[in-house]
Structure formats: structure tokens, C-alpha cells
C-alpha positions as CSV (number, residue, x, y, z in Angstrom):
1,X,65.1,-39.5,4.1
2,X,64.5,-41.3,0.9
3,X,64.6,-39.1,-2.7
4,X,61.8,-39.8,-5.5
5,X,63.5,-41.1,-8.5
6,X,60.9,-41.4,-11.2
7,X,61.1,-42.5,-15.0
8,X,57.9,-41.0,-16.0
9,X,59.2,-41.5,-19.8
10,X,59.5,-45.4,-19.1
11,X,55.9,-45.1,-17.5
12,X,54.5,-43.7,-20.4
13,X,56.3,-45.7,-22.7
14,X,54.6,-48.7,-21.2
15,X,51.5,-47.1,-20.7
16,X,51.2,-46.7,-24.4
17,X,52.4,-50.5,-25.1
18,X,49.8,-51.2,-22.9
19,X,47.1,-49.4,-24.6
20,X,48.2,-51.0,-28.4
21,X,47.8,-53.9,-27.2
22,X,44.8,-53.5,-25.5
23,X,43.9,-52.6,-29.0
24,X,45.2,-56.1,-30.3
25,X,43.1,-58.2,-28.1
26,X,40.1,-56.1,-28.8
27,X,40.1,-56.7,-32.5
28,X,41.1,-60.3,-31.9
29,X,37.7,-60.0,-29.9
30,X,35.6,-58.3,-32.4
31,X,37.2,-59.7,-35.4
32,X,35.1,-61.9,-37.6
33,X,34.1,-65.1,-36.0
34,X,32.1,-66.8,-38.4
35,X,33.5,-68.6,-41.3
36,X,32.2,-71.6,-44.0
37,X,33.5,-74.8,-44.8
38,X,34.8,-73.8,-48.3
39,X,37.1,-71.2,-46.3
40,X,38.5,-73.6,-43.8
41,X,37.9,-77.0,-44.9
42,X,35.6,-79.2,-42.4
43,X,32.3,-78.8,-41.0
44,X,34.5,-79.4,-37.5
45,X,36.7,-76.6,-37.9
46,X,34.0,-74.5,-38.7
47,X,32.5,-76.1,-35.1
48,X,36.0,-75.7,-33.5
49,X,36.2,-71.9,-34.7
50,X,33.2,-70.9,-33.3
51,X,33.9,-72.7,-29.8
52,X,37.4,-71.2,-29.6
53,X,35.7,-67.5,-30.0
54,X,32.7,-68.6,-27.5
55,X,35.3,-69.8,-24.9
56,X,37.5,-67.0,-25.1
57,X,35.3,-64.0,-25.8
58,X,35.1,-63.0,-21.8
59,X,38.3,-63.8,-21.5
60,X,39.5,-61.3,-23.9
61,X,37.3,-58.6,-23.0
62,X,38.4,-59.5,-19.4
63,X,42.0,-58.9,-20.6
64,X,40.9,-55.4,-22.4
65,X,39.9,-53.9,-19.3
66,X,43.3,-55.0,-17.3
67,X,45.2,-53.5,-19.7
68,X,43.1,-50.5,-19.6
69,X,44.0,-50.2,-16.5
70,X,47.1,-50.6,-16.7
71,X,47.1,-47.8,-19.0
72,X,45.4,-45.4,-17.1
73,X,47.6,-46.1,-14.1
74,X,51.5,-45.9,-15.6
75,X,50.1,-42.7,-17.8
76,X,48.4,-41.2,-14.7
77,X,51.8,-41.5,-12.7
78,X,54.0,-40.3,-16.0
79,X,51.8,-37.8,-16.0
80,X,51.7,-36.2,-12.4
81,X,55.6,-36.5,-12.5
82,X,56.0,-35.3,-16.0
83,X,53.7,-32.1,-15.3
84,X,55.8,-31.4,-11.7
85,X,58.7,-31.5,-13.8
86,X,57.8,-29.6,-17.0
87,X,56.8,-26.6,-14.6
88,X,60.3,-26.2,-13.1
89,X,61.5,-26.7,-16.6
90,X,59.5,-23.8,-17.5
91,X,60.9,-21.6,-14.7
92,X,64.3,-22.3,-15.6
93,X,64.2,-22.3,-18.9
94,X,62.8,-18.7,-18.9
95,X,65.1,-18.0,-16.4
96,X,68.1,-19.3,-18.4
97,X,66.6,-17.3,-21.4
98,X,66.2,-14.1,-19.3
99,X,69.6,-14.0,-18.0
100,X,71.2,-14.5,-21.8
101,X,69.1,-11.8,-23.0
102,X,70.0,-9.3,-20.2
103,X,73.4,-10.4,-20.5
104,X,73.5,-9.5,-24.3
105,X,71.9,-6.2,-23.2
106,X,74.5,-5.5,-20.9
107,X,77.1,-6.4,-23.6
108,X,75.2,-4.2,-26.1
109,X,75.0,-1.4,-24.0
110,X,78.9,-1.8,-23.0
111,X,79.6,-1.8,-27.1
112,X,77.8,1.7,-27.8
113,X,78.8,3.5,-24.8
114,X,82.5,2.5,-25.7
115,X,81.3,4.0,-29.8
116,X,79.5,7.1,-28.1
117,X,83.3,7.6,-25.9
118,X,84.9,7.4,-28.8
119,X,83.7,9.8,-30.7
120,X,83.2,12.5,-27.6
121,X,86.9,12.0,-27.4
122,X,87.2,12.5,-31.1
123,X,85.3,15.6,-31.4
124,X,87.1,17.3,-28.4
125,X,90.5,16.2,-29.5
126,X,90.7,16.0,-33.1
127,X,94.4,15.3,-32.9
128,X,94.2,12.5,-30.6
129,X,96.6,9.5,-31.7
130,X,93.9,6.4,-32.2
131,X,96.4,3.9,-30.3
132,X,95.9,5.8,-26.8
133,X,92.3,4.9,-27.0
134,X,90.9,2.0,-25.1
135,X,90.3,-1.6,-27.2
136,X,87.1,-1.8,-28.3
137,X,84.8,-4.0,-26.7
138,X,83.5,-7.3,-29.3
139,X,80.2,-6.4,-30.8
140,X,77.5,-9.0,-29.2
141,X,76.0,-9.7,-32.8
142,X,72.4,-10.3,-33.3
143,X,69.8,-10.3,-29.9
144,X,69.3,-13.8,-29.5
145,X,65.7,-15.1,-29.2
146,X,65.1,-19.1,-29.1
147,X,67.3,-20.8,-26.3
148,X,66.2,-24.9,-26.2
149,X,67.8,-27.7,-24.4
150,X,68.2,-31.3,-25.7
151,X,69.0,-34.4,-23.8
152,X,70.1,-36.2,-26.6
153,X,67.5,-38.7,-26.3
154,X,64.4,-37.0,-27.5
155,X,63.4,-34.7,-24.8
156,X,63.6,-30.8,-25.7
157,X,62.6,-27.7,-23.9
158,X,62.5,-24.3,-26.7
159,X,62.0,-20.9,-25.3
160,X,61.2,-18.1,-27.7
161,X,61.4,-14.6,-27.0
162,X,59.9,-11.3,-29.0
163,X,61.0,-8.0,-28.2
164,X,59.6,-4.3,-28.3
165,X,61.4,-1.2,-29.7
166,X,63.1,-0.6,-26.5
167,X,64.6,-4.1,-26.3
168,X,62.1,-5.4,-23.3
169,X,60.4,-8.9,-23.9
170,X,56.9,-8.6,-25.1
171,X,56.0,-12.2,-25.6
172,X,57.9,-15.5,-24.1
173,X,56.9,-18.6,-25.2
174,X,58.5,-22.1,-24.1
175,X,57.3,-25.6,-25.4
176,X,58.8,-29.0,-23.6
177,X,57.7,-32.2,-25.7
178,X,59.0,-36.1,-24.3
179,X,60.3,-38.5,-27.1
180,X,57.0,-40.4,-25.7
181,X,54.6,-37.5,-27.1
182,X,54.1,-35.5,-23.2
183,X,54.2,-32.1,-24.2
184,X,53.2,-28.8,-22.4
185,X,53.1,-25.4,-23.6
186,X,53.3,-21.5,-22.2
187,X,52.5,-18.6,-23.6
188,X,53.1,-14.7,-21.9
189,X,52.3,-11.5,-23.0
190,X,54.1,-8.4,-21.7
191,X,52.3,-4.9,-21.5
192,X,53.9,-1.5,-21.6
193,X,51.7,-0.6,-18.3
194,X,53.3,-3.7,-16.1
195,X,50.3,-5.9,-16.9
196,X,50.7,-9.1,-18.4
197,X,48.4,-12.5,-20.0
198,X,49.6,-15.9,-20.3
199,X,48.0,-19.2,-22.0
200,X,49.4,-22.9,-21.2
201,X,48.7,-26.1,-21.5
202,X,49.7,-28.9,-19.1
203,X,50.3,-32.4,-20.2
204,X,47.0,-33.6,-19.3
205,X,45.8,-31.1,-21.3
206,X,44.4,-28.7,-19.2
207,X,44.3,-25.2,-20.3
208,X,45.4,-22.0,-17.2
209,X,45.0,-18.5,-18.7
210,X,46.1,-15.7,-16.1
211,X,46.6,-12.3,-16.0
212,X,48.9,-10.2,-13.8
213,X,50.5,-7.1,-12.9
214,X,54.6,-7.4,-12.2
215,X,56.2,-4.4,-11.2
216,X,59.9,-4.1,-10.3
217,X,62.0,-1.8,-7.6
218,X,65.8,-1.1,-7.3
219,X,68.5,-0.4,-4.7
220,X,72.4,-0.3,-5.3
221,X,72.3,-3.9,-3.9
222,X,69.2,-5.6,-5.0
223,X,66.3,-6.1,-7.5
224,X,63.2,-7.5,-6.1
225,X,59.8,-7.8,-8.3
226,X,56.3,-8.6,-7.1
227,X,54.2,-10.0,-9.2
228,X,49.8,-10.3,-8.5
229,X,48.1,-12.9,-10.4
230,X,44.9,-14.7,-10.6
231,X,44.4,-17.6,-13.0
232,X,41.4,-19.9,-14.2
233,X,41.9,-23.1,-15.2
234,X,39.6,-25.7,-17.2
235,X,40.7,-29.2,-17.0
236,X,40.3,-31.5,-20.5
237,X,37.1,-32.9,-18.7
238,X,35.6,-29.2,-18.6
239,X,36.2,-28.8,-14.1
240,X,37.1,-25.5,-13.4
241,X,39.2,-24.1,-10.5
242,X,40.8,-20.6,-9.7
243,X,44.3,-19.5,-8.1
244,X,44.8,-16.0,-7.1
245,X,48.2,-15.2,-5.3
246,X,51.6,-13.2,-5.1
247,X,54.9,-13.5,-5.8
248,X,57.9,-11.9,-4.9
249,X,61.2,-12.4,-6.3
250,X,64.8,-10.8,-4.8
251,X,67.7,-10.5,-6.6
252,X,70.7,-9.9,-4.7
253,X,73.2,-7.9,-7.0
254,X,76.5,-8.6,-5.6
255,X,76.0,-12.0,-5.3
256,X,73.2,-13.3,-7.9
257,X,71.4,-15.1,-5.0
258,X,67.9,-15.4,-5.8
259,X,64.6,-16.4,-3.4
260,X,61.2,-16.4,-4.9
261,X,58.0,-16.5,-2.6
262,X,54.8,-17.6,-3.8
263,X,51.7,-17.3,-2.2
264,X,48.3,-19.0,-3.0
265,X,44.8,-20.0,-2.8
266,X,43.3,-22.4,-5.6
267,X,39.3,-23.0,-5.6
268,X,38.3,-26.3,-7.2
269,X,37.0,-29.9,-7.3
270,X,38.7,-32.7,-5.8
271,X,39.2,-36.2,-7.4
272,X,35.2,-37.2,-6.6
273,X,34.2,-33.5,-7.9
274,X,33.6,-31.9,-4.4
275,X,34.9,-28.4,-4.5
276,X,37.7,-27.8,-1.9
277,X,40.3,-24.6,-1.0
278,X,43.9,-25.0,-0.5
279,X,46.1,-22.7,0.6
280,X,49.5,-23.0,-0.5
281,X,53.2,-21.4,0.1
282,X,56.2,-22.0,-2.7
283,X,60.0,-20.7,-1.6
284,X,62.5,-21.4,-4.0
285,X,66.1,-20.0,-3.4
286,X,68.9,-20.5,-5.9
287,X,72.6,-19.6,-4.8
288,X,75.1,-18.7,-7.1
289,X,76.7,-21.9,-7.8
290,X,73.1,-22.8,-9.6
291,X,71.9,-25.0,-6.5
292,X,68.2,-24.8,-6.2
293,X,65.9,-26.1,-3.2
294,X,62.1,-25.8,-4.2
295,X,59.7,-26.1,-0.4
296,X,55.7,-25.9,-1.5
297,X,53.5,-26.4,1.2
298,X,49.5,-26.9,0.3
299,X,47.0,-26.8,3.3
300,X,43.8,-28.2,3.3
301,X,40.6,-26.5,5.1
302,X,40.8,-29.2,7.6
303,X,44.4,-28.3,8.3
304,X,45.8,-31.1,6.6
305,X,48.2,-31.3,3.6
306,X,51.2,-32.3,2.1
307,X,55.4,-30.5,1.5
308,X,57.6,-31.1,-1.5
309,X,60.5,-30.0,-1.0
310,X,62.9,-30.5,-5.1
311,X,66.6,-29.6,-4.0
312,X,68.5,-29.9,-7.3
313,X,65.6,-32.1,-9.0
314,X,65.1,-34.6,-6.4
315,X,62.3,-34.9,-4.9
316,X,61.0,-35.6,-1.5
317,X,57.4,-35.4,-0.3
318,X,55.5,-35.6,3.3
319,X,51.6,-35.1,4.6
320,X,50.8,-34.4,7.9
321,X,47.6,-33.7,9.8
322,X,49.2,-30.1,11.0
323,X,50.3,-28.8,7.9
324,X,48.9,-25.2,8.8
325,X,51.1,-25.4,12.0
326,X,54.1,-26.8,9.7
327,X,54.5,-30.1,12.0
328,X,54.0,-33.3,12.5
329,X,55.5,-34.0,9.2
330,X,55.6,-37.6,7.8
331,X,57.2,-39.4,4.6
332,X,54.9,-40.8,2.3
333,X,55.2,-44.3,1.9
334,X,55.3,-43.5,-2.4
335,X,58.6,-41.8,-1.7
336,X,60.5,-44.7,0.3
């Protein structure tokens, strides 16, 4: 089977080449076209002016439109792979961030308990010799709260947390910006009652807000949290669609194996701006090693659809006509 391998940043690099100098030919095209003969000399290269901008004025404007869309085409692509992309950047960078911030919690907590020993012992043995007691854990320092990745080469994800009085995030916000200009950006709220709200934008623009209610259960060996949401979305040309759907996330304690199940419906126009339903399934398991395999599956109402399936960021994609059933899977000719 053949792995996706897509520069989306050379896309849109050449996308927007594409689009200056669509801009180029356009002014050559509407530039000024009439000139005397005290500006350029001859009554014939006044003549030869004007035929060289009669000649070549459909030309030009035939040009303008092939680099239009040429534009339109490399920044469509670049954009599709660069919104995929920035959402399981989003994921992991708040999963990244959420794991440094329990782990500082965990160090925290470690630190006073060690203090609060300490002085019990103290207090119930004031003669005790200080070198019998235990070495004191290192003090974690300040809570962190910004965590950002940099490739080197102009391409940064930044997550920001806020906290409440009891140490629990109350707002998370990540930002991921391309040294080509793609950015996205998401916002989310945490409640006290188990509710939260969230605002992003995707790279074309798009803005999602949602609302949800996450609630979390514990046994010695696992942590597992479901999470009910419903979202509305309103694309930069004003179409709207809706997702409502669950997800539940396990944790397994001994061995920080994680799957996350995600289940969906979305409500809203297709390309040509007929309404449609999908119904769609995401499983994403990560082991402890830090592999991750990613398996959406979207079904049409007719049955149809189409799997991704992202195992360690490559990609592989497939439609069938029996996507409801799960069969008759075939790879799409984009991804050989």
C-alpha cells in the first residue's frame, strides 16, 4: 500500500508565486497603453505600441485566468493537507501540554507532602537528628503554561494554558502558523460544572464554536473520560453545517496506553451546496513508545464513503461503495 507524502508548504508557496504573478500580467494588461510621439519618439512607435497591446491584450488576460487557476488549485490541496495536519497537531500538542502540566502536578504534590512529613515528624519528635530524614525531593519551580514546537524552518505550534485556584486548566489555547502564512487557531474554556466552549479557526478560515460536557471516572488501573459535543460551523463563504457526537478516551495506568473513540454525525452542504449527512467513526490508539495509528471512517447516506487511516503521520486513504459494511475498500488513485 502506497503512503501520502505531501509538501503542502511547497504548494502553497507556489500557489502564492502564482497569484503575484498573476498580478504582474494583469497590470501589464491594464497598464497605460496610450502614449504621444514626444514620449516615445515616432508616430510608428506610437502605431507599434498600440498594436503590441491590441495583440496581446487576450492573451494576457488568457494567462491571468491560468494562473488563477493554478492558484486556486496548489492552495486548495496545501490547504486540505495543511488543515488534516494542523488538527492532529492540535491533539498532540494539547496532549503534550496536558501531560507536562499533570506531571508538574504530580512533582508538586510529591514536594509538599515530603514538607507536610517533615514537619509531622518534627512536631512528634522534637529531638529527631535532621540527617535520618529522607532527601528532599527538587522543588518543580513555577507551573509552566506555554509549550510550542519549532521546526527550525518557520513552522510553530504554541499552546497556552490558564489555570483556576485549584490548579485545573480553565482555558487552553494553541495557535499553529506555516512560514507560508497557513495558520489555525483553538480556543477552550473549562467550567467548574464539567461543561466546556471552544472557538477555532481552520486554515480556510472557517470558524467551529462547540460546547460540551466531559466528565471523568477512575479505577486503580485506568482513567477513561467521555466527552458529548455538538458544534456549528460557518465556513468563510457563510455555509453552515453541524456535528454532534461522543468521545471516549481510556487511559490505561500501568501502562500509559491510550485509545480515543469518536463518534459523529455532521449536517451540511456538499461542494455544489446540496445538503448531505455523514456519519463518521475516529479510533486513535497511542502505545507507550509514542506510536499513534489514527482510522476515521465517514459514511455517506448512500452507503458510500472513504478511511484514512495516519499511523505515525503518514497517511493512507481508501473509498469504497460499502463503507457502512466496512468492505470493499479501494486505494485512491491520489495516494499511489
Amino acid at each position: 500500500m502506497s503512503d501520502i507524502a505531501v509538501d503542502y508548504e511547497l504548494l502553497n508557496d507556489v500557489a502564492q508565486k502564482a497569484g503575484d504573478l498573476k498580478e504582474q500580467v494583469r497590470h501589464a494588461r491594464e497598464s497605460r497603453q496610450e502614449y504621444s510621439v514626444d514620449e516615445v519618439g515616432t508616430r510608428m512607435a506610437v502605431t507599434a505600441v498600440r498594436k503590441y497591446y491590441a495583440t496581446w491584450k487576450s492573451a494576457f488576460k488568457r494567462s491571468e485566468e491560468k494562473l488563477e487557476k493554478l492558484k486556486n488549485l496548489y492552495e486548495g490541496v496545501a490547504k486540505q493537507w495543511a488543515d488534516w495536519d494542523f488538527d492532529l497537531a492540535n491533539k498532540a500538542a494539547k496532549q503534550s501540554a496536558s501531560i507536562s502540566s499533570e506531571l508538574w502536578n504530580t512533582r508538586n504534590e510529591q514536594w509538599q507532602a515530603w514538607h507536610e512529613a517533615v514537619e509531622k515528624a518534627k512536631k512528634e519528635h522534637p529531638d529527631l537528628d535532621p540527617s535520618l530524614l529522607p532527601k528532599e525531593p527538587e522543588k518543580p519551580g513555577e507551573r509552566p503554561h506555554e509549550w510550542t514546537t519549532d521546526d527550525g524552518h518557520g513552522n510553530r505550534t504554541t499552546t497556552t494554558y490558564e489555570f483556576g485556584p485549584d490548579g485545573s486548566p480553565t482555558k487552553v489555547t494553541t495557535s499553529m502558523e506555516t512560514r507560508t502564512g497557513l495558520k489555525a487557531t483553538d480556543t477552550t474554556n473549562y467550567h467548574a460544572d464539567g461543561t466546556y466552549d471552544s472557538t477555532s479557526t481552520d486554515v480556510f478560515g472557517s470558524v467551529t464554536h462547540t460546547t460540551g460536557t466531559s466528565t471523568t471516572t477512575e479505577t486503580p488501573e485506568s482513567k477513561t473520560t467521555k466527552d458529548e459535543f455538538a458544534s456549528r460551523t460557518k465556513s468563510a463563504d457563510d455555509k453552515e453545517s453541524t456535528t454532534t457526537g461522543t468521545t471516549t478516551s481510556v487511559v490505561d495506568k500501568d501502562t500509559g496506553h491510550r485509545d480515543t473513540t469518536t463518534t459523529y454525525t455532521t449536517v451540511g452542504p456538499d461542494k455544489g451546496g446540496k445538503e448531505k449527512t455523514v456519519k463518521g467513526t475516529s479510533h486513535t490508539s497511542v502505545d507507550p513508545d509514542g506510536h499513534e495509528v489514527t482510522t476515521i471512517i465517514e459514511v455517506n447516506a448512500d452507503g458510500s464513503g472513504t478511511k484514512t487511516v495516519v499511523t505515525d503521520g503518514r497517511t493512507e486513504e481508501w473509498t469504497s461503495d460499502d463503507a457502512a459494511g466496512d468492505t470493499g475498500w479501494k486505494l485512491k488513485k491520489s495516494a499511489a
